[in-house]
C-alpha positions, -999 to 999 in steps of 0.1 A, spaced: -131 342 75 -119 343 109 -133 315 134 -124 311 173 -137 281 188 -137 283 227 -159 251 234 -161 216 221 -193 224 204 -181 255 189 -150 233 175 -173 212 162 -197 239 143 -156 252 129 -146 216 114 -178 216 98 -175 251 84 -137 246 73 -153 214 53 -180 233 39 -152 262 28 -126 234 15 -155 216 -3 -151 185 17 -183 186 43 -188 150 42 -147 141 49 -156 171 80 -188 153 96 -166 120 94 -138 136 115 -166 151 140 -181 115 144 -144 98 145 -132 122 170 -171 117 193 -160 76 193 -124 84 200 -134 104 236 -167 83 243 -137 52 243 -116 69 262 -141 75 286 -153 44 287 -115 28 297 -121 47 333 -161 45 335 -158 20 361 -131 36 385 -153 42 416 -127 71 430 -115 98 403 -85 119 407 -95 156 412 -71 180 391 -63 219 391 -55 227 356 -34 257 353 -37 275 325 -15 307 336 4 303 366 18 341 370 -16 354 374 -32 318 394 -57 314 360 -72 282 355 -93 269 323 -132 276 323 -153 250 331 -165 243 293 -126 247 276 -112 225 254 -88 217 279 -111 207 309 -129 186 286 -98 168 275 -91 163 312 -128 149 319 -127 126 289 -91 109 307 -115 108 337 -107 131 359 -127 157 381 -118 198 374 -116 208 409 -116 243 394 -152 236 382 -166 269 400 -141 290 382 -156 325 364 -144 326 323 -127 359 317 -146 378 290 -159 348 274 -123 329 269 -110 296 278 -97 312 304 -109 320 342 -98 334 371 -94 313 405 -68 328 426 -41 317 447 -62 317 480 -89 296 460 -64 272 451 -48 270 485 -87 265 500 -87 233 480 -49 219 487 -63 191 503 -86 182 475 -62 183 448 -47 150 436 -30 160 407 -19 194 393 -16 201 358 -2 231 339 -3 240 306 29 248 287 36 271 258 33 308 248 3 317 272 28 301 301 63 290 304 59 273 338 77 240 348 76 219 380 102 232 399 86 266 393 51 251 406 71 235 435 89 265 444 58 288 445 51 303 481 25 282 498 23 256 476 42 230 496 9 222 513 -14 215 481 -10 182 484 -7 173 443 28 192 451 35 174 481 29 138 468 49 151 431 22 149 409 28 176 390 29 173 353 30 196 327 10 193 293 16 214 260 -11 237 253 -10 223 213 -24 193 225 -52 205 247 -60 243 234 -63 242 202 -92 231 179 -78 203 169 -79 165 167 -45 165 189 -68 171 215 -70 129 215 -30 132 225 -39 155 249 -67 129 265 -43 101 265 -18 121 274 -33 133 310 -49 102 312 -13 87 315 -3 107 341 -38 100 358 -45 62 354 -11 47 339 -28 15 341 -63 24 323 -44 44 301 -21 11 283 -23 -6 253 -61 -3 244 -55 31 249 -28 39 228 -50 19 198 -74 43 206 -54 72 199 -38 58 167 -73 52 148 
């Protein structure tokens, strides 16, 4: 069997097929339904914030690729509450990934509150490397240093670290939404 979830729903559809192939279908819906109250709280802790930050998510920085609008990761980013600036972005060849360019992202500098980048196998960035890129002195996420950078296990994969990964960015996005009640949240 070989299954590769690119959406929420299609990780979803996988956790209930790996119950179905481990015998365990019931203990798989319960995870589903666990994980759906897990982000609906998490969502709930910034419902009320009447301005949202608006994020790039970088997802490849060598090549300026972003995450598609339905990824795991831009979910995991919406459930901490904030906005995908990237939310126009084209999926390459029907991956998590999607092309956006570094004139695209420079056309929104002054929109972007907070950059994020992925870091792992699919790319090795870090801050200063994001700092020291050509141009990027005027995005104003870079300017303000609100860079931070996430590892792709905890918002690429089909998994239920993808909670670590909400409260993760949503400490770097609302340290004071993202406390205590929070952190409960994560450890259910």
């Amino acid at each position: 069997v070989s299954l590769q979830p690119a959406t929420i729903h299609e990780m979803f559809s996988y956790w209930a097929v790996l119950g179905m192939l481990t015998g365990r279908p019931a203990q798989a819906q319960q995870k589903i339904l666990d994980f759906k109250r897990s982000t609906a709280a998490f969502r709930a802790l910034t419902k009320d914030r009447q301005r949202r930050k608006r994020v790039y998510f970088e997802a490849i920085h060598s090549k300026m690729k972003t995450f598609a609008p339905n990824s795991m990761a831009v979910f995991a980013l919406e459930c901490a509450g904030g906005i995908n600036i990237a939310a126009d972005a084209d999926p390459v060849r029907d991956t998590n990934i999607a092309y956006y360019g570094k004139e695209r992202i420079l056309s929104r500098a002054g929109e972007i509150d907070v950059y994020l980048a992925q870091n792992g196998a699919m790319n090795r960035t870090t801050v200063s490397t994001i700092k020291g890129e050509p141009g990027f002195s005027i995005i104003k996420a870079v300017a303000a240093d609100q860079i931070y950078i996430v590892d792709e296990k905890i918002v690429s994969r089909p998994t239920t670290r993808l909670l670590e990964g909400i409260y993760t960015i949503g400490t770097y996005l609302y340290p004071d939404d993202f406390d205590d009640e929070a952190l409960k949240i994560l450890r259910k």
